[in-house]
N, C-alpha and C positions, 0 to 999 in steps of 0.2 A: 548195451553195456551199461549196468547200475555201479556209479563208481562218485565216491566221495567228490563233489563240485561245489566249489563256496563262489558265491556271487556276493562282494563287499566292493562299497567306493572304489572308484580309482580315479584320479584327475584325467578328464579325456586328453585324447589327442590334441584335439583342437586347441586345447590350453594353453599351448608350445607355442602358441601363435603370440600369444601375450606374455608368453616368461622374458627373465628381463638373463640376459646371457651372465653366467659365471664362469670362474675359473673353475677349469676341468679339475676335480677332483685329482691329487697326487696318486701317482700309478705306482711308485717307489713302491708300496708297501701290499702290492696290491696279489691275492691271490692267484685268480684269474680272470683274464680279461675279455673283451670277445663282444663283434658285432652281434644281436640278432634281433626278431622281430619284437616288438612289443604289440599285443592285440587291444583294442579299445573295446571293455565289454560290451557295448551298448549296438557299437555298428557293427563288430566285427571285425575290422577293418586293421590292417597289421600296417607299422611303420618300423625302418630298422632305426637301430637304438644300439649305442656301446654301453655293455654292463660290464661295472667291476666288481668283485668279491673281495669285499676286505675281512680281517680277522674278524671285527665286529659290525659292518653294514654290506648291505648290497645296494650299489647305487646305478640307478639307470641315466642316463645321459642323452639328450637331444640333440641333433645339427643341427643351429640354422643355417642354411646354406642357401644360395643364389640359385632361382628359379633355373633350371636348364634351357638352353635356349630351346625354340619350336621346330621342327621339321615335316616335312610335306610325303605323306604317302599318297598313292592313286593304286586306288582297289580296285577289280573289274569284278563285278556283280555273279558270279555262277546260278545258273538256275536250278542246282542241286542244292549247293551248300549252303548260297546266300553268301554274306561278306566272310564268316566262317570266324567271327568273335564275338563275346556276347559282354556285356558293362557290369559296370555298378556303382554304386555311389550317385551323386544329387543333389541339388541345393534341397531339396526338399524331405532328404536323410536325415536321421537324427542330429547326426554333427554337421550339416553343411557342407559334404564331403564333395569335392569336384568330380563328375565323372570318369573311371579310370576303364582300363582294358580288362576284364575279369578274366576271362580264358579262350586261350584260342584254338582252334579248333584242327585235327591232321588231315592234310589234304584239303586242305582251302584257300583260297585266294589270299584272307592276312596271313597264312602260314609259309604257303609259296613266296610272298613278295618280302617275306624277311625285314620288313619294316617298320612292323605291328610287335609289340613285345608287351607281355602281362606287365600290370602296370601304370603302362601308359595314358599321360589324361590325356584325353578328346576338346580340343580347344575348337576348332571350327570343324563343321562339315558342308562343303562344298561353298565356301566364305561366309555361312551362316554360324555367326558368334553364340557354341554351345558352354561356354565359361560357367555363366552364371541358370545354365538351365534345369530343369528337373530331371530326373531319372525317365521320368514318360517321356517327357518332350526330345531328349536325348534319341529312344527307342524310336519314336514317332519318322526321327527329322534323319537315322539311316533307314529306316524302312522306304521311304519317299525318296530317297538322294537318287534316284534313278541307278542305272545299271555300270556307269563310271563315276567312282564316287570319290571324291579328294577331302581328307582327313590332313588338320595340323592337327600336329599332337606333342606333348612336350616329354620327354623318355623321365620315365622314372629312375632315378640314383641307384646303382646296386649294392645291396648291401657290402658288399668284398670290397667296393669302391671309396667308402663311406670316409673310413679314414684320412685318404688321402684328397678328398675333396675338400675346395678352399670353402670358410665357414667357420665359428665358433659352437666350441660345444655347452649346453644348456645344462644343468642339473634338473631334470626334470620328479625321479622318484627315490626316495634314499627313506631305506627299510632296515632297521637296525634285529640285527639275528637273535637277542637273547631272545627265547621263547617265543620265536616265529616259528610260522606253521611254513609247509613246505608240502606239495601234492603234485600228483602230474594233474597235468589238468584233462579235463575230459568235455569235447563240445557240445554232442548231444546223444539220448537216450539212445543204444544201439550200436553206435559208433565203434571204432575200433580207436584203441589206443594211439592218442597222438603223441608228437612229438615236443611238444609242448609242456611246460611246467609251473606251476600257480606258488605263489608265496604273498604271504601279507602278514603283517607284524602281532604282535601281543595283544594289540589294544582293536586289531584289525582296522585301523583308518586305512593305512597304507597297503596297496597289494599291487601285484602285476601280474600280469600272463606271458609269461616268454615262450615264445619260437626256439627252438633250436634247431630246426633242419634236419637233423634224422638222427635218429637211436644211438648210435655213438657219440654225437655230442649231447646228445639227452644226456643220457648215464653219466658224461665228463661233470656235467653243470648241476648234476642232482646229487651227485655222491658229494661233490664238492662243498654245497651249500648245506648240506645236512651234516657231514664232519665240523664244519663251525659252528652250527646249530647246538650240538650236543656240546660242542667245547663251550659256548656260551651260554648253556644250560648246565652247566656243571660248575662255570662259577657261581653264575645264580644261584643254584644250592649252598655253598661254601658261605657267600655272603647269609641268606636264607636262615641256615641254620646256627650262624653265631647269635643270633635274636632269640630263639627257641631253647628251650627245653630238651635234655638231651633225651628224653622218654618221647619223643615229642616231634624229633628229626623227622626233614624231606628224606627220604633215599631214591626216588625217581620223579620227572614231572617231563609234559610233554603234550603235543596234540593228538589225537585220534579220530576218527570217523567214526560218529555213531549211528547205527541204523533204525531207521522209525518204519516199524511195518504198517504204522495205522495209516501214513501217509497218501493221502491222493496227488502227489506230484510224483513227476519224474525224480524229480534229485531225493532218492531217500533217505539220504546220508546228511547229516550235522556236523559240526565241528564241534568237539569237546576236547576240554582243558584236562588233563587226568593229573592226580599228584599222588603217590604209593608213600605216605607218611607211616610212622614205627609203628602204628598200632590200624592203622585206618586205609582203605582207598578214596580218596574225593574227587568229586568229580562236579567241574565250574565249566559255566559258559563263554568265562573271559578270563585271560591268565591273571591272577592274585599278583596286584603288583604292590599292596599295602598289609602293613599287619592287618588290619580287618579286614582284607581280602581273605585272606586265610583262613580266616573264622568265621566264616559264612560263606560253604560251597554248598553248590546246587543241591548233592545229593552225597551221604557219608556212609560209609559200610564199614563195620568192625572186618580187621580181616580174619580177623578166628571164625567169625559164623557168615562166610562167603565162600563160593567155589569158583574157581577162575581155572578154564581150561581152554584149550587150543580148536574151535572149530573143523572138523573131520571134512572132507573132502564134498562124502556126501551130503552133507547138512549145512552146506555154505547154502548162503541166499540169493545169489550170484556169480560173477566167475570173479569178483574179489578174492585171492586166493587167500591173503595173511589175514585171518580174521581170529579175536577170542573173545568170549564168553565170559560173562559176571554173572553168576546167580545168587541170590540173599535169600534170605528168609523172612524178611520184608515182603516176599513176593513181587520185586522191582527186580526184573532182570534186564541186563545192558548187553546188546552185541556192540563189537567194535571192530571195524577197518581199520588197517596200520597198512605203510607204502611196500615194506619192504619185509624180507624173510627173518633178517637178523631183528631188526625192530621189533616183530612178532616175539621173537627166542628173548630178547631184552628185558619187554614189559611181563611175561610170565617168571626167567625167573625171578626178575625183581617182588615180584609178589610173592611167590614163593618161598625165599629166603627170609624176607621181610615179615611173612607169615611167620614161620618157623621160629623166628626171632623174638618176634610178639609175645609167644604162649609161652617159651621159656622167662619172660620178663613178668608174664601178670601169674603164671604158674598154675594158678585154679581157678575153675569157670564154675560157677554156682548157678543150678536153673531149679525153679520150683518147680514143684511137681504132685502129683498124688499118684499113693502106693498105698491101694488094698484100700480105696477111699479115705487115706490117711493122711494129712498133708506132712509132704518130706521136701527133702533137697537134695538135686542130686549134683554130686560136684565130681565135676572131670579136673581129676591133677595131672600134672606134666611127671612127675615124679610117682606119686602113689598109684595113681590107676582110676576108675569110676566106683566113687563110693556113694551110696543113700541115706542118708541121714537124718534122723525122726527129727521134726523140725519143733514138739513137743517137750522130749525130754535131752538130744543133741545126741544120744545113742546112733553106735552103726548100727542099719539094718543088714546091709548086705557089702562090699568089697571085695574089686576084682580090677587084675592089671587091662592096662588097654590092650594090649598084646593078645589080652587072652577073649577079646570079641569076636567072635566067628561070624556074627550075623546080626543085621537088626531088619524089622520089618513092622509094618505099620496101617492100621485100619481104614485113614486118609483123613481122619480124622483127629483125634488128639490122644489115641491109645500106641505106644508102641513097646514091640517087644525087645529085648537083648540075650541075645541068644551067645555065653560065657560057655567056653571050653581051652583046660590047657592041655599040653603035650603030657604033660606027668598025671591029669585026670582025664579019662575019656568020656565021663560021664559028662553032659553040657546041663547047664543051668539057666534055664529062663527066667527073664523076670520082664514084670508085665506095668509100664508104669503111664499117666496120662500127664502131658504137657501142653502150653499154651501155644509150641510153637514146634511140630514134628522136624521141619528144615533147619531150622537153628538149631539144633538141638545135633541132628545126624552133622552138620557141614563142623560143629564143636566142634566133635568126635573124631572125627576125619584129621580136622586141624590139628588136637593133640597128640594123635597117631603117626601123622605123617612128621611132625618134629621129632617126635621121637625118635623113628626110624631114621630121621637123618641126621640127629647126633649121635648114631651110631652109624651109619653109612653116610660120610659128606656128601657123597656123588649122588645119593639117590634122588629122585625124580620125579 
């Protein structure tokens, strides 16, 4: 499964070890709240963690909390199973992670004896101090314990327990929502959809990976976080555009997934910053959080000479389902991933509308041209129709509503034809003109057609 993964900073785990404890953030005002794991990207390695949802941040939270005391299991060896659990972690791990219990297995000896629980770190085996040992030496010293094997081990905290365990809580990660990205997260290529959810901020320093446990509270913590999201993307705007220009307005901004097919990694997908301004789409690799952020994105497309439509089922690139399409006539075309159905329906018809809007505002689109070797101008009105214009002495050559286009077609090169017929004439009239740029030229055409028809039909589509 190829599905938008951003991998950015995140303070590990181990950090916790050295924060200095605060006052738990006020819950008074607090969306929703909720134990679950936090994953460290580096190991893997999941710790639970109370997260709050406020209007404007999401804040993660640490226990520290008092060691659990140690307890004593006696495993007897099977010569099928073996002990019937297998580790992880290590002094010799990226983070320094104490040996824990990774999974235990049905039908074995730690599962029968009900004493072993995932989790669990392995403090001695068989009064050999495994505290401070490596991940090999751990494997080595139960391989060898002989065939009755005595395991201290100290029970890992359950997450549902967490609350009420004595300990102060840590401010460990506080992620402020305006123009935070928000994704489910995906672990590796293939995979199936986890449970799991990724967020990191504007500026991306700040990200986490939450756990949620299963699908239903997926859905609860993602719809949640992305309702503030837009709500704090929507002041953004408000703020945003008292600065600008009213020709000049944000009307949409947001994250998306961009897909790179030249890519030789698994993760094909980028993070991009998209903004649907009155005349423009831009598109930045880090949200504009200054006036000259603005004015200087990545990459800018007039929206009159772009085509932006909704990726067909068969033509997805994977089984990302909400994906659309940017085509220019730049010859720079962008696929893009979005999380969800309505987000898809959002960012079209925001461009859309905002197209529509455009062409009624600038009115006439002027492109050079040659006609019969003759240099002309052909200019698409919003009102008049497509007229030709001897660029010698400002004479019409020719004039016809847009309505009345039946057909254009093109050599692949820089000749193309327009093929004009109305309902009151049956006779159609070609004409045959060459441009520097055949795509800019049809997506115009397109663009002042399709305003048209929806300042006469609002609903049209």
């Amino acid at each position: 499964r190829k599905r938008p993964f951003y991998r950015f900073s995140l303070l590990p785990i181990a950090f916790v070890a050295k924060c200095v404890a605060k006052q738990p953030t006020a819950m008074a005002n607090a969306i929703r709240t909720g134990i679950l794991s936090l994953q460290d990207r580096l190991s893997g390695q999941q710790q639970p963690v109370r997260v709050q949802l406020n209007k404007h941040t999401l804040t993660v939270q640490f226990k520290s909390i008092r060691p659990a005391p140690t307890t004593t299991a006696v495993l007897e060896r099977s010569h099928t199973e073996g002990l019937g659990f297998s580790v992880k972690g290590g002094a010799d791990t990226q983070r320094g992670a104490p040996c824990v219990v990774a999974k235990i297995f049905d039908k074995s000896p730690a599962k029968t004896s009900q004493l072993l629980h995932e989790g669990d770190e392995i403090v001695k085996i068989n009064d050999k101090d495994v505290s401070s040992s490596s991940h090999d030496r751990v494997v080595k010293a139960l391989q060898r314990a002989g065939k009755d094997v005595t395991l201290v081990i100290r029970p890992c905290p359950k997450a549902e327990d967490l609350d009420s365990t004595p300990g102060s809580w840590a401010e460990l990660i506080v992620i402020p929502l305006e123009r935070a990205c928000l994704s489910q997260y995906i672990f590796t290529p293939g995979s199936l959809p986890s449970t799991a959810l990724e967020l990191y901020s504007m500026d991306r320093v700040s990200s986490c990976i939450l756990h949620c446990g299963d699908k239903i509270n997926l859905s609860g913590w993602f719809n949640a976080i992305r309702a503030q999201i837009e709500s704090q993307n929507v002041s953004c705007l408000v703020r945003t555009n008292r600065t600008l220009p009213v020709h000049d307005r944000v009307v949409r901004i947001g994250w998306v997934a961009e897909y790179l097919p030249a890519s030789h990694h698994w993760n094909e997908y980028v993070p991009k910053f998209i903004a649907v301004r009155a005349r423009y789409l831009e598109i930045f690799t880090y949200a504009p959080q200054s006036t000259q952020d603005w004015l200087t994105p990545e990459r800018s497309y007039e929206l009159s000479q772009m085509l932006a439509f909704q990726v067909k089922e068969e033509n997805l690139v994977d089984d990302s389902a909400f994906c659309f399409q940017v085509q220019t006539g730049m010859g720079e075309d962008h696929y893009f991933s979005v999380e969800t159905k309505d987000e898809l329906s959002s960012w079209l018809t925001a461009i859309r509308n905002t197209t529509n809007s455009a062409v009624k505002a600038i009115a006439v689109k002027k492109i050079r041209c040659q006609w019969k070797r003759r240099d002309a101008e052909l200019q698409v009105h919003f009102n008049r129709g497509i007229v030709l214009i001897d660029t010698l002495d400002g004479s019409v050559i020719w004039e016809h509503k847009i309505s009345h286009l039946r057909k254009t077609s093109d050599n692949g090169h820089k000749t193309v034809r327009l093929t004009f017929g109305g309902k009151q004439t049956p006779r159609q009239e070609t004409h045959e003109i060459e441009v520097e740029n055949i795509v800019t030229l049809v997506y115009t055409i397109r663009a002042f057609l399709c305003a048209q028809i929806a300042s006469l039909e609002p609903h049209f589509t």
